[in-house]
Structure formats: C-alpha cells, structure tokens
C-alpha positions in Angstrom: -25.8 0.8 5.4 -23.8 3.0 2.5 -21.9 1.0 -0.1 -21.3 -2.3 -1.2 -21.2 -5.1 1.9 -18.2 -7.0 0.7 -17.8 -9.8 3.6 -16.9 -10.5 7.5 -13.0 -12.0 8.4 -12.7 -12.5 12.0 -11.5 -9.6 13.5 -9.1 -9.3 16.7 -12.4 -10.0 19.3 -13.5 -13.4 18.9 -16.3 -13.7 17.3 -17.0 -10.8 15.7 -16.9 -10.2 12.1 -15.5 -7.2 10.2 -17.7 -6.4 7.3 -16.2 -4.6 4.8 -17.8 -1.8 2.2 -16.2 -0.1 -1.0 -14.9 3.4 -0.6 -17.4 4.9 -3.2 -20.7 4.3 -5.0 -18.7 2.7 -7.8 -19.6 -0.9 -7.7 -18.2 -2.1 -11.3 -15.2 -4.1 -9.5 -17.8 -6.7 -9.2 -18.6 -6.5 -12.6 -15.3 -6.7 -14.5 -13.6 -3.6 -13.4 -12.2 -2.1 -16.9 -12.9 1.5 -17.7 -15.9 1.1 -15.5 -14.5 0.9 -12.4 -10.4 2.2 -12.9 -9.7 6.3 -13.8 -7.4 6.6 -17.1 -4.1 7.7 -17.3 -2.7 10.6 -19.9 0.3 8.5 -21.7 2.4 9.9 -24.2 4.5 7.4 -25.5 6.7 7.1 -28.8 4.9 10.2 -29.9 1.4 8.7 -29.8 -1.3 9.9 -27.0 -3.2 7.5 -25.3 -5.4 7.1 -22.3 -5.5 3.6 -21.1 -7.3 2.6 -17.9 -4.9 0.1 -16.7 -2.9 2.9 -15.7 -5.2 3.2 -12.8 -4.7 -0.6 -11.3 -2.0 -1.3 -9.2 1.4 -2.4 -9.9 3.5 -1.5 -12.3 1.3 0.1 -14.7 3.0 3.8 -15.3 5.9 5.3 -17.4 6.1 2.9 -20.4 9.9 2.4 -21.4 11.5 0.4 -24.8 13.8 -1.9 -23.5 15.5 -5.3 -25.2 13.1 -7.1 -23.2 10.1 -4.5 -25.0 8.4 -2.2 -23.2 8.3 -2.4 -19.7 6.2 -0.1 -17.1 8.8 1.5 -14.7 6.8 3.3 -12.1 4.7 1.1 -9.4 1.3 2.6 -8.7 0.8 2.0 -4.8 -2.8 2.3 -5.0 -6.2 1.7 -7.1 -7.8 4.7 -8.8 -11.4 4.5 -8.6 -13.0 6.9 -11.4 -16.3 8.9 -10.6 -19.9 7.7 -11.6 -21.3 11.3 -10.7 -20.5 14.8 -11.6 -22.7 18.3 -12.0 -22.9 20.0 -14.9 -19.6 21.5 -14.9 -17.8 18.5 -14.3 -16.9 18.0 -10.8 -17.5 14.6 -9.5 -19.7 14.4 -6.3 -19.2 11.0 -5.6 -18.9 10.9 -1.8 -16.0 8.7 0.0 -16.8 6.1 2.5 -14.5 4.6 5.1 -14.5 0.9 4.4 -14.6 -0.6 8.0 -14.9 1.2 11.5 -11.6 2.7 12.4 -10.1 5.9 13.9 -9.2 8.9 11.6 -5.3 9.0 11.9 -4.2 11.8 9.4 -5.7 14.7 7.9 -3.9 16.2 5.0 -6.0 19.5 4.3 -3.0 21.3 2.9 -2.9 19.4 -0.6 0.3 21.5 -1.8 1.9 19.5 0.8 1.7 16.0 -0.8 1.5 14.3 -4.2 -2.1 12.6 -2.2 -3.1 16.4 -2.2 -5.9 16.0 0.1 -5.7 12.6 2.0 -7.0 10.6 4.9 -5.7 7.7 6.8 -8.2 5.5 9.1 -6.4 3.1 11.2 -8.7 -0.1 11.7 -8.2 -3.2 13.9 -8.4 -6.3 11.7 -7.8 -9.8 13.3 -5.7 -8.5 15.7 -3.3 -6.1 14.6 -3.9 -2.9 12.9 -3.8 -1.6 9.3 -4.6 1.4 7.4 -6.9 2.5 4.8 -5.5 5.7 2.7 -8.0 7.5 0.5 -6.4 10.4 -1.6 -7.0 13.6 -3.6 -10.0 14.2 -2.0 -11.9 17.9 -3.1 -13.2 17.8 0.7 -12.7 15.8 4.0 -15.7 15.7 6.4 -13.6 14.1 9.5 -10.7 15.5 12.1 -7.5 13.0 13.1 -8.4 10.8 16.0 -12.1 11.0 14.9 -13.6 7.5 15.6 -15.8 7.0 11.9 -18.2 4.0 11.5 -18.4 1.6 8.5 -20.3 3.4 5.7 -20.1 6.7 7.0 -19.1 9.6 5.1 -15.5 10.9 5.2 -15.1 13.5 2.5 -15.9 13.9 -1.4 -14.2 12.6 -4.1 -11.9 15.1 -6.1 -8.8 16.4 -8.5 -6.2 17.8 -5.7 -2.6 16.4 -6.1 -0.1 17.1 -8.7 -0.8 15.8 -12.5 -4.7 15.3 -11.9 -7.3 17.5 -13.8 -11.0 17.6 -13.5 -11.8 14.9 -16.2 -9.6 12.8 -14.6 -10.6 13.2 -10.7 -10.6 9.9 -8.8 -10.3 8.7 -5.5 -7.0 6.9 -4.9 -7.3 3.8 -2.5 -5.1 1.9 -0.5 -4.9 -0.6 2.0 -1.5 -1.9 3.8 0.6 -1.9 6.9 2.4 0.8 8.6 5.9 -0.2 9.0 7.1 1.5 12.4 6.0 3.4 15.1 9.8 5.3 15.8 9.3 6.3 11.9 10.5 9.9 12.4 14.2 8.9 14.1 14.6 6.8 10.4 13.5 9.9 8.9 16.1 12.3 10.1 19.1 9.9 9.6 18.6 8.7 5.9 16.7 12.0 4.7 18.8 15.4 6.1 17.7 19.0 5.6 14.0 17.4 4.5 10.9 18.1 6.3 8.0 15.1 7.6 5.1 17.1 7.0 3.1 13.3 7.6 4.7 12.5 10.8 3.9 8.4 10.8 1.5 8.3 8.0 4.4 9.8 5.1 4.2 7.4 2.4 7.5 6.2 2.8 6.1 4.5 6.5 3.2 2.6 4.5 3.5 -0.5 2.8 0.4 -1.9 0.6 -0.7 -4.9 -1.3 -3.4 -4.7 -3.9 -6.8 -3.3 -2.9 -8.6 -4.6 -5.9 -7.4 -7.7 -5.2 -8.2 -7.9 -1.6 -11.4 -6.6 -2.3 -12.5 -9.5 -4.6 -10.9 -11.8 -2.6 -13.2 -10.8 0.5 -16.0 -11.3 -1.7 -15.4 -14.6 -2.8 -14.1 -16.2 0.5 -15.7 -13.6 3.3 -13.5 -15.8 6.1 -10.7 -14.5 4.1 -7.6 -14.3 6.7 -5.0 -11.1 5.8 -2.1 -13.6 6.4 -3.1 -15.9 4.2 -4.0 -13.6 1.6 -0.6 -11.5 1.9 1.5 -14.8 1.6 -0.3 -15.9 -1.7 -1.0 -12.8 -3.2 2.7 -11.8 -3.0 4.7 -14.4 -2.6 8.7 -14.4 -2.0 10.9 -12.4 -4.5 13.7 -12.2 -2.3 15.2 -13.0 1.2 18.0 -11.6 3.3 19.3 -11.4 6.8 19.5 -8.9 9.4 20.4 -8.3 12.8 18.2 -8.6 15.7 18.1 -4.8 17.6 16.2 -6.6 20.1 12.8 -5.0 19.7 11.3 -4.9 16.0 8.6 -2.7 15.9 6.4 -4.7 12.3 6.9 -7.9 14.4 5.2 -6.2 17.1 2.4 -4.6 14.9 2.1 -7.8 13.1 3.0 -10.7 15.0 1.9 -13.2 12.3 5.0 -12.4 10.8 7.0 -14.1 13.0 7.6 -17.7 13.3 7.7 -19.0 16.7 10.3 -19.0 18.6 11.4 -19.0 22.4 14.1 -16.4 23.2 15.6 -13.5 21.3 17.7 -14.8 18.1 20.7 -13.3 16.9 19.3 -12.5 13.3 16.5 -12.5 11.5 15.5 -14.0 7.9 13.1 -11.8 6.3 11.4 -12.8 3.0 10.1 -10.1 0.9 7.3 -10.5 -1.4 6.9 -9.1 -4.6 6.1 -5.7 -4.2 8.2 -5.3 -1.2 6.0 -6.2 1.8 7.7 -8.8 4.2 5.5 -11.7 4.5 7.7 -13.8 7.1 10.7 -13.8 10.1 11.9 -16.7 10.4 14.6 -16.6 13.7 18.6 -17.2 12.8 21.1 -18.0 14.9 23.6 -16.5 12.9 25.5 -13.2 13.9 25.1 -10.4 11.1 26.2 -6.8 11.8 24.0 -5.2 8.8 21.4 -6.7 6.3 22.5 -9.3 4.0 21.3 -10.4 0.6 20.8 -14.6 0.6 18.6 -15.1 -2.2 16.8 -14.0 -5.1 14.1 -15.9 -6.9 14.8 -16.9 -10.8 13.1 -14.4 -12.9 13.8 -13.4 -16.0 14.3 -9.7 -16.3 16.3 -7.4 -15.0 15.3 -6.8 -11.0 15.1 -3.3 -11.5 11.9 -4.0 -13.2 9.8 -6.2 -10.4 11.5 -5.5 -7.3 10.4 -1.7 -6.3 13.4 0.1 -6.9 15.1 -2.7 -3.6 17.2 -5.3 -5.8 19.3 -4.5 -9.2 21.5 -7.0 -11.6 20.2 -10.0 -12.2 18.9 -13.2 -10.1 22.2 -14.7 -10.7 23.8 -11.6 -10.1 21.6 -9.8 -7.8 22.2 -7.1 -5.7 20.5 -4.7 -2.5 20.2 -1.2 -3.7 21.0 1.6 -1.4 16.9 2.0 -1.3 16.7 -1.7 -0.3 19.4 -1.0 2.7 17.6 2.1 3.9 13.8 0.0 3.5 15.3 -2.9 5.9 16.9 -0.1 8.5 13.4 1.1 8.5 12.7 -2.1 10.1 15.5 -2.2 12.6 14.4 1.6 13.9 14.7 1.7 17.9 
C-alpha cells in the first residue's frame, strides 16, 4: 500500500474501517511538521522579505497587517500546503499525489487559468455515513477523469506550480478536507453572484467548507476510532449562533444528519451554531417563527470579529454584527 497508513474510523457499513493515507510521500507531519512538512510563503512586510513556513498551515496565517491590537494575519488559508521531498535537476518536484481513502473522482479542473487551485481534483468519499470531500490542488498533472472510482493509495496526479502566485521553488500540493454545503449550489449561485460564471459547478470553492487537515490527520493517528463529529465539535467549537427559518428541506442536514438534534416533526426555525472558522457544528429545532437569519449570540473574544470570524461577523462581541457575506453563507444553507 502507497503512503503513510494513518488509522481506521468506522465508516457508514458497520464494521468496516476506513484507513486513511497521506496525500504524498511527505511523512514529516509525524515528525513535527515545521519547514519539513509545510511549503513557505513569499512575505513582504514593513519593507522586510521573509519566507516563513507557517504561511502554509491553515488558518489565518497570510497578509500580515499592523493594527492596535499588533499585527494580525487577515487572509484565512483554507487548506494545508504540503512542500515537495523530490525534484529533478531542474527543479520540478515529482512527488506523486495519492488519494487518501477510496472515493469517486468528482471534479477535474484541467484548465488551471480557470481557478486560483489551477489544476485541482475533488474525490468524494463515504465516511461514517455521510459524504465528504478531499481537494488536492495545483497539481502539474492529473492521472484520473470525474466519476472515476480511485482506491486508497492509488495515484491521482503529480505534484506541481499551476495556480496564480506559485513559482517552481515554491510548488506544493494544497490539501483539504471538508463538507460540501448543498447540492442546489448553482440556484444560490445565480441569485447572489449575477453576470459571473460557475466554471466548478458544485465543487466551486464557495460550495466547500473545511476544517483543518493537519489537525485531522494527527488526530487519526492518535485515536484511529476517531469519530468526524466529535472531532468537528472540539476542534472548532462555537463562535457564534443565529436563527433561521425552516424552508422545509435543508440540504447539509440531509448530507450530514449528525448535525441535527433530534427531533419529531418539522420546526419553525432552526439554531445553528457556527464554529470558528465558519463550519456549522449543530441544529438545534426552534419553535420560534423567523422570516430571515438572525444573529443571537456571539462568544466573548477580545478582538475585533473581523479578525476570527471568516469575513461572517464584524463590531465587536458586545456589539456584533452579520456581514452581508454572513447573510449570503446562511442562504446558502436555506437553498431549495
């Protein structure tokens, strides 16, 4: 078997086990991480040129800005970037991608001019019942076709430099692992963005939401029973919660039923809490009519929201507030 065996979960058969490998030969996760393991960034801040590898973790790790609460990072990295351990003698990596788990290829981006990923791939895989994506991006080559069924281990392209920003030196294989928000994606598309075009049908960025991959990666191998509930809840835990209305039919509580709390009959609202980086980790049933999404809390922090909340929340937590990206994130949700 190719890669690095990180661990079984229970899948959605009973009984079987989901083993899951790293997407390349680089193993130095295990081993630290660091330099090692994460590709650079070029950073020019304050006049002074720097290259730090923390630009390539997750989180808010990019675009360095002096504020009275010092500098803060203002871009959110969705992904991990996993830097090269070969190249030939020109410099092009050869590391070859793996998918991490069996699945079925669900996008091919060939055309990298037609996305920031450049070349990308998306393998859907069934984990303890629902299903969950695996995104691995600026690929130089991919060796598999959408709906493709690929094996754990197997070969699905070769690590590379397409997308904008990315040279040679600093080709890496940009991972992530998440949820797909809603099926009826393309109806949300056309309302809040007119006169653009969804060259990524379901799997366009704006349609996936992610949690940490490095994370979940050592987490598997610590505690292979690892359940992705579980590990979403605590790894995230609640920044903020708000109310919407019940459409009837949501489409994530259908994907992901563990969201939802149990209840008999259809409520009249839903509570939603949203974690840190803007995945919802529960539903709780209301009985309360609402006509549109509603704010009702906001955990203390100290900072400004704009700076931990993904662009959804602004003011302060005494004083906080949806943004219009917020409102257009939760109608996302409510998409017939």
């Amino acid at each position: 078997m190719v890669g690095i065996l990180l661990g079984a979960i229970c899948s959605g058969q009973a009984g079987e086990d989901l083993n899951i490998v790293l997407p390349t030969p680089n193993k130095a996760i295990f081993s630290g991480g660091g330099d090692d393991f994460y590709m650079y960034t070029d950073r020019d801040f304050d006049g002074k040129k720097t290259f730090p590898w923390e630009g390539g973790q997750y989180g808010y790790t990019r675009s360095p800005r002096r504020t009275s609460y010092g500098v803060m990072m203002t871009r959110f990295h969705e992904g991990i970037d996993i830097k090269p351990v070969s190249r030939d003698a020109s410099g092009e990596p050869l590391d070859p991608i793996y998918a991490v788990d069996h699945g079925v290829v669900a996008h091919v981006n060939d055309l990298p001019g037609l996305s920031n990923y450049g070349r990308y791939i998306v393998i859907l895989h069934q984990w303890q019942g629902s299903e969950y994506y695996t995104l691995y991006a600026h690929l130089n080559a991919a060796s598999v076709v959408a709906g493709q069924e690929v094996k754990r281990g197997q070969t699905i392209g070769r690590l590379g430099h397409t997308g904008d920003g990315i040279n040679k030196a600093r080709s890496h294989l940009h991972f992530e692992v998440g949820m797909v928000m809603n099926d009826h994606f393309q109806g949300w598309f056309d309302q809040y963005m007119p006169g653009e075009v969804n060259q990524q049908g379901l799997y366009n960025g704006m349609n996936l939401n992610g949690w940490n991959p490095a994370d979940f990666l050592l987490a598997l191998k610590k505690n292979p029973s690892l359940q992705i509930a579980q590990f979403i809840r605590e790894e995230e835990g609640v920044l903020w919660k708000v109310i919407i209305p019940n459409p009837g039919r949501i489409n994530v509580l259908e994907k992901y039923p563990w969201l939802r709390e149990a209840y008999n009959g259809s409520p009249l609202s839903w509570e939603v809490h949203i974690g840190d980086t803007g995945i919802p980790v529960r539903f709780i049933p209301r009985s309360e009519v609402v006509t549109e999404p509603r704010l009702l809390w906001v955990r203390k922090e100290p900072l400004p929201l704009q700076f931990i909340s993904k662009g959804m929340l602004t003011g302060s937590s005494s004083k906080p507030a949806l943004t219009k990206g917020a409102y257009q994130y939760l109608m996302l949700m409510l998409q017939q």
